[in-house]
C-alpha positions as CSV (number, residue, x, y, z in Angstrom):
1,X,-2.1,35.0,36.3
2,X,-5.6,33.1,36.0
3,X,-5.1,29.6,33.9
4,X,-7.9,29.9,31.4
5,X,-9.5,26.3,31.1
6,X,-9.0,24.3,27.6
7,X,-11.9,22.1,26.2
8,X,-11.6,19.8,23.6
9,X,-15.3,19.2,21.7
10,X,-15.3,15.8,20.2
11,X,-18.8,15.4,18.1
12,X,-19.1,14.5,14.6
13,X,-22.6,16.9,14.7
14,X,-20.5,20.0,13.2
15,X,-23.6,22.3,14.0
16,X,-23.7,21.4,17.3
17,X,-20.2,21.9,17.8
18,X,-20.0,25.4,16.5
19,X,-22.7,26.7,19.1
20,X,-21.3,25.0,21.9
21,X,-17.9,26.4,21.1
22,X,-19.2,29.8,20.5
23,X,-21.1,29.9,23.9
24,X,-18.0,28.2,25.8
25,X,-15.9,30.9,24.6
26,X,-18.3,33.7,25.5
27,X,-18.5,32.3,29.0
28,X,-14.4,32.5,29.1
29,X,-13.4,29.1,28.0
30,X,-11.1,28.2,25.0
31,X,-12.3,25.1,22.8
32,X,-10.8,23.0,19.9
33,X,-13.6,21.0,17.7
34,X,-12.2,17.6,16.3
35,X,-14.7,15.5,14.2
36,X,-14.0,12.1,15.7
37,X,-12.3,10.2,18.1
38,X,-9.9,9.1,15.9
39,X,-8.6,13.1,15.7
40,X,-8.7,13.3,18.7
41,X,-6.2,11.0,19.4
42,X,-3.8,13.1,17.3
43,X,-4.1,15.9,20.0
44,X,-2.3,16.2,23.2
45,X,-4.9,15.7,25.1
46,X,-3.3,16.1,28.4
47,X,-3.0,19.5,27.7
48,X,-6.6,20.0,27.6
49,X,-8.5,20.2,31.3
50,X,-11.7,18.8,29.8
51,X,-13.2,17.2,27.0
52,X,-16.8,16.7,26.0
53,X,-17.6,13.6,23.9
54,X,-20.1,12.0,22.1
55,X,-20.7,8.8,22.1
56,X,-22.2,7.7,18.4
57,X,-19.7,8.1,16.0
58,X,-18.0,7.1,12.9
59,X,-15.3,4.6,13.4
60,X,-14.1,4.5,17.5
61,X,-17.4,5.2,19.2
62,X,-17.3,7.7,22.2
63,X,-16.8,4.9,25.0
64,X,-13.9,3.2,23.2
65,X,-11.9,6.7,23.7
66,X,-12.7,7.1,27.3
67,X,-11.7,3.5,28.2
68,X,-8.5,4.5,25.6
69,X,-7.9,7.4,27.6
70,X,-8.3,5.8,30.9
71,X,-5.9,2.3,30.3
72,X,-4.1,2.2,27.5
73,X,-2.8,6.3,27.7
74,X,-3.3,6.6,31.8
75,X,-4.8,10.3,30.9
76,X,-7.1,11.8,33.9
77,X,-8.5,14.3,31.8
78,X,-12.0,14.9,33.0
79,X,-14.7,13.5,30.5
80,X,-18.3,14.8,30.1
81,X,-20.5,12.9,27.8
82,X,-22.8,14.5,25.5
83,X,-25.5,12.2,23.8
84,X,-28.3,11.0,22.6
85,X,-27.6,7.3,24.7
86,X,-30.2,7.9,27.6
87,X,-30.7,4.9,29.0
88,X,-29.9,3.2,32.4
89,X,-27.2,0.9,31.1
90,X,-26.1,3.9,28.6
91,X,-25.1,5.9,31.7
92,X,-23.9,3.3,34.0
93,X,-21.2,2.2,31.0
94,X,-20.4,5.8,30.3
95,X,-19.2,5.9,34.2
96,X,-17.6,2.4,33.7
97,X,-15.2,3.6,31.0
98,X,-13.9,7.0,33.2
99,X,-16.6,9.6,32.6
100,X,-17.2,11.7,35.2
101,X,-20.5,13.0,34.2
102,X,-23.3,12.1,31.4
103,X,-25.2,14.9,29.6
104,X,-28.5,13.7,27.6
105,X,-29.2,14.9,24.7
106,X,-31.5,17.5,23.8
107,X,-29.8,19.7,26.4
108,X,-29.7,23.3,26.8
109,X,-26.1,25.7,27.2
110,X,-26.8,26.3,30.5
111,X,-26.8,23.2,31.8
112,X,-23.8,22.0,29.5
113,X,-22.0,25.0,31.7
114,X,-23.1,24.3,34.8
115,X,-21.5,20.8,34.9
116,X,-18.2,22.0,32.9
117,X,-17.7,24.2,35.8
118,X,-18.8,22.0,38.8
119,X,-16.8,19.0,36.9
120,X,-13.7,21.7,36.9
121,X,-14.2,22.5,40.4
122,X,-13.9,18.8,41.6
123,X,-11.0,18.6,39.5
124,X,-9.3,21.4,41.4
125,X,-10.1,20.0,44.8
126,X,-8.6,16.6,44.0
127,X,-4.7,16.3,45.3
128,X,-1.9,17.8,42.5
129,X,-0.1,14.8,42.4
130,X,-2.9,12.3,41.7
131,X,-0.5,11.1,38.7
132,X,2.1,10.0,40.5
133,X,2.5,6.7,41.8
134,X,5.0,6.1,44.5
135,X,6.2,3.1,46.7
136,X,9.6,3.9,48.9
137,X,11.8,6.0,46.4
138,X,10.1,4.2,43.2
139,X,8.0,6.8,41.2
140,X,5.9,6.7,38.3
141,X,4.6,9.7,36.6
142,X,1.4,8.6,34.3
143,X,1.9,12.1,32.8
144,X,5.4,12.1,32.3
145,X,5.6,8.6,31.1
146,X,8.3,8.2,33.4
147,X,9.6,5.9,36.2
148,X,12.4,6.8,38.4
149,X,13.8,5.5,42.0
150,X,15.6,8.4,43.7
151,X,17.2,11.0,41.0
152,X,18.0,7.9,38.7
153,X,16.0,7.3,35.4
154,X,14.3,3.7,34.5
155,X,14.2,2.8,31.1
156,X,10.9,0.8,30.0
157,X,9.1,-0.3,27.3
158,X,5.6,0.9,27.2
159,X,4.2,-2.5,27.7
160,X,6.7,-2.7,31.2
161,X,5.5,0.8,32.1
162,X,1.8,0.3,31.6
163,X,1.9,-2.8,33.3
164,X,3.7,-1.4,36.4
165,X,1.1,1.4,36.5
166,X,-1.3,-1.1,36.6
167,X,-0.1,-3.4,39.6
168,X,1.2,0.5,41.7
169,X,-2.6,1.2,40.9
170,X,-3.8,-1.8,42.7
171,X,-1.5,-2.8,45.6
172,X,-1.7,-5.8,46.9
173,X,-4.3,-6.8,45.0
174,X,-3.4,-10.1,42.6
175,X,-4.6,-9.1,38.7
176,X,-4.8,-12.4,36.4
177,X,-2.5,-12.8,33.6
178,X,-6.1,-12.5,31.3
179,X,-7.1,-8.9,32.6
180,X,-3.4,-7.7,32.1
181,X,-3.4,-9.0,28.6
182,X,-6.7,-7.0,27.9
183,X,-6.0,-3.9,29.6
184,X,-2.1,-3.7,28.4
185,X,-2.2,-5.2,25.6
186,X,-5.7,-3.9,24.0
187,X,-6.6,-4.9,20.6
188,X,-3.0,-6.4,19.9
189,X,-3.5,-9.8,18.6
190,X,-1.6,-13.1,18.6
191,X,-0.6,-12.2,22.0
192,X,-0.3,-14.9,25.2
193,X,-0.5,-14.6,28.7
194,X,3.3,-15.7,28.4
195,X,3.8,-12.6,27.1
196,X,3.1,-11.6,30.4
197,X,5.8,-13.3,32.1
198,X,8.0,-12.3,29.9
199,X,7.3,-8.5,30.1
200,X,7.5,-9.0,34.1
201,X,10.8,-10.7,34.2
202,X,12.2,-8.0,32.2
203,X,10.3,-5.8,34.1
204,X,11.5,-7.1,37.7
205,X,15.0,-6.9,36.7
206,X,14.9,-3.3,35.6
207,X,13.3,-2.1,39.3
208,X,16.5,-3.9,40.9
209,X,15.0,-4.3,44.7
210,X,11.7,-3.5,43.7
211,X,11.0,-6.4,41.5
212,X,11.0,-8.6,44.7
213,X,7.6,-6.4,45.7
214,X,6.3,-8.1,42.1
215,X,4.8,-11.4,43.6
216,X,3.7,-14.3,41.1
217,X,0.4,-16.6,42.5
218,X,-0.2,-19.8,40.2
219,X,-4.0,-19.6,39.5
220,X,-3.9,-15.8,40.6
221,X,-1.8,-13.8,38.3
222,X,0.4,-10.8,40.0
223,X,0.6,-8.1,42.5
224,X,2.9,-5.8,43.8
225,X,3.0,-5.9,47.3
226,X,5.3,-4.8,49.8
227,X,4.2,-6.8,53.0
């Protein structure tokens, strides 16, 4: 049975959400319509195979959920960007923060449909497990929120998890203690980068024989590697 794609609109322009719905459902799609990005956080969005998103809104702007999405939630979703942001550096930030492609507004249906489907189709060609993270028998599923080595569980927090997704994402390659802070850690405040060592130690500990592939550089920061 064909999988009928889901699309999440996010626009606070409530006209232009209703057409774009009703000609996304007449070409076989079915859409949801939040408001803001701040709604849209209260939907699963996982569950959704696309989302189109403005940029200039109320509150969290457009780029602040994509870079959400992308760190701090580890959701692949694909993003299209519809707005009125046109230029140069507009569109080179909108790729920067996980779109994968940037619609300017005024823009007609057709177009809009065009790239849902060739965005869709990429999506489809990429490998099934692209959320999985895997070294030996350690495995971490950025859909799942779940870590395992073999059949047995790991229990982290969400700061140990998202930290271990970020070092599996970048293998051998040393991350400071700052850019962990900012991409773990967000907007939290009162926060230091000992709070780092002390999510890694717990962290280590947890992934028995796989916290020795968790290597601390003075001056560098941390990497998981397995050489």
């Amino acid at each position: 049975m064909k999988t009928i794609p889901k699309i999440l609109i996010v626009d606070d322009e409530k006209d232009l959400c209703e057409i774009l719905q009703f000609n996304l459902e007449s070409e076989g799609f079915q859409t949801e319509i939040v408001y803001s990005a701040e709604d849209a956080l209260n939907k699963p969005l996982e569950e959704f195979d696309l989302i189109l998103l403005d940029i200039m809104m109320g509150g969290i702007s457009g780029y602040k959920l994509a870079d959400i999405l992308r760190r701090n939630m580890h959701i692949s979703v694909p993003i299209i960007f519809l707005t009125a942001k046109s230029s140069e550096n507009d569109i080179i930030t909108g790729f920067n923060v996980g779109g994968d492609d940037y619609i300017k507004k005024p823009f007609s249906i057709k177009e809009v449909i065009a790239r849902i489907k060739a965005v869709l189709k990429r999506g489809k060609a990429q490998p099934s497990l692209s959320h999985i993270l895997q070294c030996d028998e350690l495995k971490l599923d950025l859909q799942r929120k779940n870590v395992a080595i073999g059949n047995e569980n790991i229990s982290l927090t969400r700061k140990e998890f998202e930290i271990l997704a970020l070092l599996l994402k970048h293998k051998a390659q040393y991350i400071s203690r700052k850019e962990i802070l900012d991409r773990v850690w967000s907007n939290d405040v009162i926060v230091t980068e000992r709070n780092v060592d002390v999510n890694i130690a717990r962290l280590r500990k947890k992934i028995g024989e796989y916290g020795n592939f968790i290597k601390g550089r003075s001056g560098y920061g941390y990497c998981f590697d397995v050489e």
